[in-house]
N, C-alpha and C positions, 0 to 999 in steps of 0.2 A: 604090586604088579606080578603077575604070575610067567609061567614060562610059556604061554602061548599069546604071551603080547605082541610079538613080531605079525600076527595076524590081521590085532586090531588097527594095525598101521591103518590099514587098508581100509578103513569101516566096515568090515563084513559083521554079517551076525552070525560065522560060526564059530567065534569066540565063544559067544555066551553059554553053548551048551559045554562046548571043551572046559571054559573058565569054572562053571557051576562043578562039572566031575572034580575039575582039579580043587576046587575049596570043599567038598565034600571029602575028598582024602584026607585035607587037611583034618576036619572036625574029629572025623574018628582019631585021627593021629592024638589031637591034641585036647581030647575029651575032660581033660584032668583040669585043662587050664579054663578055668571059666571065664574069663577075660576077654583070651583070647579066640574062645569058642562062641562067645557074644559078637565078637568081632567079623570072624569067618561066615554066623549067621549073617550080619551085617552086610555081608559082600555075596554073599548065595541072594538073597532078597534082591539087593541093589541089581544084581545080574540080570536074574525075574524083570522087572522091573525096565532093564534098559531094552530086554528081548521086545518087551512089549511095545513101549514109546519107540525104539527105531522102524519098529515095522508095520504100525499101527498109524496111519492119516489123522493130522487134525481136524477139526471143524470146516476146515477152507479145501481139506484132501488134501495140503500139503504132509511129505513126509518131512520129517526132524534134520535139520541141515548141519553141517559141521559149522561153527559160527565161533565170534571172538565176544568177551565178555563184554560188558560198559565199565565205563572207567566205575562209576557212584560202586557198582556191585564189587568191582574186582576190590577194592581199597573198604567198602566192606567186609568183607571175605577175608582179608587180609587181617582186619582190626578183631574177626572174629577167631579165627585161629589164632592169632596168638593169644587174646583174653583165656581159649582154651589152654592150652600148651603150658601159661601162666600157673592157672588155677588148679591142673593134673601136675604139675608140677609139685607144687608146691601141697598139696591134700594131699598126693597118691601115691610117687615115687618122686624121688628126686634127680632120676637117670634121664635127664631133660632130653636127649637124643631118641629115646625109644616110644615116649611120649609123642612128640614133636613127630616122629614117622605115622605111630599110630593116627592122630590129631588128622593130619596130613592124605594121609592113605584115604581116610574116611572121606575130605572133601576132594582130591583128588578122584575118587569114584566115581561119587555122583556126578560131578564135572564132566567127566569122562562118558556118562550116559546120560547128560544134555547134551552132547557132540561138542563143548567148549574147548580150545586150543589151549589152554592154559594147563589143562588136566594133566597136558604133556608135560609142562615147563614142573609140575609141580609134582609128577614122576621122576624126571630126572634128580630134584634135591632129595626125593625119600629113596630112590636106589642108592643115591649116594651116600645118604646117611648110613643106610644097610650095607652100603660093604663099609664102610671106615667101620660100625657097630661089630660086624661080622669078624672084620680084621682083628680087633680087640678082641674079642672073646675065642679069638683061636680058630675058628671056624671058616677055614680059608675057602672053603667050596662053595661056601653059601656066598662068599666076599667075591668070587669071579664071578658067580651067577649074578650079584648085584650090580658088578664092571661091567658084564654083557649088555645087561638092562638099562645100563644108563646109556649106552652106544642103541639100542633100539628105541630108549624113549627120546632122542635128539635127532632120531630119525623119522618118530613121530613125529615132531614138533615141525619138522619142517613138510613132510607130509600134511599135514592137517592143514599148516598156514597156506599153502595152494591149495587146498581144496578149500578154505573157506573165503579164499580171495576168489576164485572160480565163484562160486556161492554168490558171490555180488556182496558180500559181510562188509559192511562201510561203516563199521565201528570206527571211532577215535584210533586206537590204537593203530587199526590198516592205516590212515589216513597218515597220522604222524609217521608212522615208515613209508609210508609212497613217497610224502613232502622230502621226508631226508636223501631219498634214494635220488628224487628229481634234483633236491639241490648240488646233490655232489657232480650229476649228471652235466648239470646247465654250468655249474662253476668251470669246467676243465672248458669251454669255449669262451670265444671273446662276446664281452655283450653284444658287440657293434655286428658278429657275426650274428648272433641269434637273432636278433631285430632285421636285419636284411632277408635270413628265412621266414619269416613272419611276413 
């Protein structure tokens, strides 16, 4: 997550140009690291990419809706990042935190430019792996810029979730929180009352 996320709360598309400058500074920054330069491509692409799908109609002339994942995909997703995380782990580096953001970052993007709510939830754990990461190596600037990020990605999260309840998003997920919210609602009156307004 870059430092012009507080934009994309909002869905706009002038992230994507600011977003693309600001991983282009990186590249040249970080020319040396080819890893990491792979990666910044990675997120320059994926930006392309969201520009297009947000503002480009489907077939039907719908635009791309902020929306919650299905349950089969999210616990996929899940089973596939960590088989990742695992297998970079264990081949690549053993610093399983830096991995694990990386891992992380990557599906969190693409997430992020399908309009999926989750993209958020899964910003918040890689800021926060990056400032605890940042805090260790000393690098206390980069660790408040991570604390900031994690206060703007919790403010996505709950931005997004009204906007994709708005949306009409009748995923499992909305449903299981509507039911909770209803039950704690109907619990605080007496039955005998509820059934009379009925």
């Amino acid at each position: 997550m870059d430092l012009v996320a507080f934009v994309d709360i909002n869905n706009t598309l002038v992230t994507i140009p600011i977003g693309d400058g600001y991983t282009m500074s990186w590249i040249e920054a970080l020319a040396t690291f080819s890893g990491l330069l792979l990666l910044q491509s990675f997120f320059f692409s994926v930006n392309i990419y969201g520009w297009y799908i947000w503002t480009t109609p489907n077939a039907q002339g719908e635009i791309l809706e902020v929306r919650w994942l299905s349950k089969p995909t999210l616990f996929l997703l899940a089973g596939v990042c960590m088989v990742a995380i695992t297998l970079l782990t264990l081949y690549i580096d053993p610093f399983f935190f830096a991995l694990a953001n990386a891992v992380l970052s990557v599906v969190a993007q693409i997430l992020l430019v399908r309009k999926y709510v989750e993209s958020r939830l899964l910003w918040v754990v890689i800021c926060t792996i990056g400032a605890g990461i940042s805090a260790i190596q000393g690098v206390y600037a980069m660790s408040v810029q991570y604390a900031i990020l994690v206060f703007i990605s919790v403010n996505g999260i709950r931005a997004w979730a009204r906007t994709a309840i708005r949306n009409g998003d009748k995923t499992l997920a909305q449903t299981a929180a509507w039911n909770t919210v209803m039950s704690k609602s109907v619990s605080r009156y007496d039955l005998n009352t509820f059934n009379e307004c009925m």
